[in-house]
N, C-alpha and C positions, 0 to 999 in steps of 0.2 A: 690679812687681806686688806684690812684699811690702811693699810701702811704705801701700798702701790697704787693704792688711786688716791692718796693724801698729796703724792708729789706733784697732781697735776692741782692742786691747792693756787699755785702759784699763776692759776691759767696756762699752762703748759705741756706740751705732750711729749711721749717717748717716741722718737720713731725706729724699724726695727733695723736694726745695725748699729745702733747706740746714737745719742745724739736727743736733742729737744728742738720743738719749735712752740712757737704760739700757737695756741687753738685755733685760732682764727687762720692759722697760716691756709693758702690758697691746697697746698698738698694736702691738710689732715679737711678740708671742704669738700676736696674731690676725692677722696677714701670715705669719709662721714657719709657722703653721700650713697657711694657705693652701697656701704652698712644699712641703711634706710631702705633700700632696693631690695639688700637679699631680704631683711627681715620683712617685707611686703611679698615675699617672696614664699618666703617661711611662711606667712598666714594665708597665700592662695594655697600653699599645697594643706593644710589644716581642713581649708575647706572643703575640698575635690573627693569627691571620691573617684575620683578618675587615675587609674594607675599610670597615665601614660602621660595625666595633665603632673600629676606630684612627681614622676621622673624624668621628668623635663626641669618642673621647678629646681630639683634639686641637684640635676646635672650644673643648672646658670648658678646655682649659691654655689659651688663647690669654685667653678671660674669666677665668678664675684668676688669668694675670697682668696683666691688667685692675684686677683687684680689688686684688691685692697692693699695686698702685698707687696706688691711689684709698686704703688702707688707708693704707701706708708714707708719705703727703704730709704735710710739715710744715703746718699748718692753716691758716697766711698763704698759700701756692701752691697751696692747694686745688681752686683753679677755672683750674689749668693744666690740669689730667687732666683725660680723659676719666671717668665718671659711671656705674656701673651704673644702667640704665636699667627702666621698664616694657617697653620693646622686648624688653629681655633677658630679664625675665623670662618674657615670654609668648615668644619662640624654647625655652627652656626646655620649655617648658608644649608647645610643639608636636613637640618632638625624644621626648616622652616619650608624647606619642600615638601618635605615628608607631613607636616600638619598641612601645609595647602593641598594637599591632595585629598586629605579628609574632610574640608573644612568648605561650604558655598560661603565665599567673603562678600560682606554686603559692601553694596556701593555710596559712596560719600561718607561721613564723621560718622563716629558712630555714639549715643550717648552711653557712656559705661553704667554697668550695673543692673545689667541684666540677671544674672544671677551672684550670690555673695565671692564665692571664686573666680569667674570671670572680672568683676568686679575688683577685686586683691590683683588681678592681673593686671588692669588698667592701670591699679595704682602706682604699681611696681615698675609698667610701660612709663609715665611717666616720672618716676623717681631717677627710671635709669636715663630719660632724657637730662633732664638739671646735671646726672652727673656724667655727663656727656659733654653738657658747656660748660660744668667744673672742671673738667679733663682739658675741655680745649683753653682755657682760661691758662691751667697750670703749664700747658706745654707752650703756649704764648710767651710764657717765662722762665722757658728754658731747662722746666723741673719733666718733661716727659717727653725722651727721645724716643720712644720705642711706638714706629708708625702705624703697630697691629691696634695698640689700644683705642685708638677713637673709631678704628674700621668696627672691633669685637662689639664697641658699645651700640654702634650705631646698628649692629646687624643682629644686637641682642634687644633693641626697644624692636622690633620688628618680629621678632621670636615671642616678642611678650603681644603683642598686638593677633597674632595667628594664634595663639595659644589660648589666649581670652575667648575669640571666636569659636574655639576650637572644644572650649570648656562649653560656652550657650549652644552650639551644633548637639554637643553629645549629652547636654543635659532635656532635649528639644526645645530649647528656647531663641529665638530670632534674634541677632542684632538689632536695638534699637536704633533708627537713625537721629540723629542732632539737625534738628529744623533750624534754616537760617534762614 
């Protein structure tokens, strides 16, 4: 095992369909990022005892890692992966109906951290923002033609925002709001 994570010794990473880049490169930014999302992702569903809040969580890690993929592909094996899709984004778009219709959404900012899962929600609502403007940064340059993935992300910081709520709802505890 230490033999495949020695090669990135050299600062460097595999991407998948053969091929290296820098760590730093803007593509393994907007995947790393990804990575930080599900696994905030991973620790709200840890917390919830909510069966509806952890298969939610773990529907988005499953498309997370979806993504990371369709991100992390050397651009010659591209069209091995599978593709964030309009399907995807409209499940999206219905997973967040379906929590607004159980959820009273409080009005104005909310401060996060109402309860520890709600909380893991916000965190991950914001991870999947940054890797939102890492996505839009990498298709800036050409590295991300495929037009579902900035709609998927932007309709999944939105899923994480309802779902947080959705966590304080069913645990009875109220959105805080963020006094400005």
């Amino acid at each position: 095992m230490l033999e495949l994570t020695a090669s990135g010794d050299d600062g460097t990473t595999g991407l998948l369909g053969g091929g290296r880049v820098r760590k730093d490169d803007p593509r393994i930014e907007a995947f790393g990022t990804i990575d930080e999302a599900s696994s905030a992702l991973g620790l709200a569903k840890a917390l919830s005892d909510d069966a509806r809040v952890r298969e939610v969580c773990e529907e988005v890690q499953r498309g997370l890692y979806a993504l990371g993929a369709e991100l992390g592909t050397n651009p010659k094996s591209r069209k091995t992966f599978a593709k964030v899709s309009a399907k995807d984004v409209r499940r999206l778009e219905i997973v967040t109906a379906e929590l607004e219709d159980a959820v009273t959404m409080p009005e104005g900012f909310v401060l996060p951290g109402s309860t520890p899962a709600s909380g893991a929600l916000d965190l991950a609502r914001a991870i999947v923002r940054r890797a939102e403007r890492r996505t839009l940064a990498l298709q800036g340059l050409g590295g991300v033609t495929n037009p579902q993935v900035l709609r998927w992300l932007n309709r999944l910081s939105l899923v994480l925002f309802v779902l947080a709520r959705y966590e304080e709802n069913r645990a009875g505890q109220a959105a805080r709001a963020a006094r400005t």
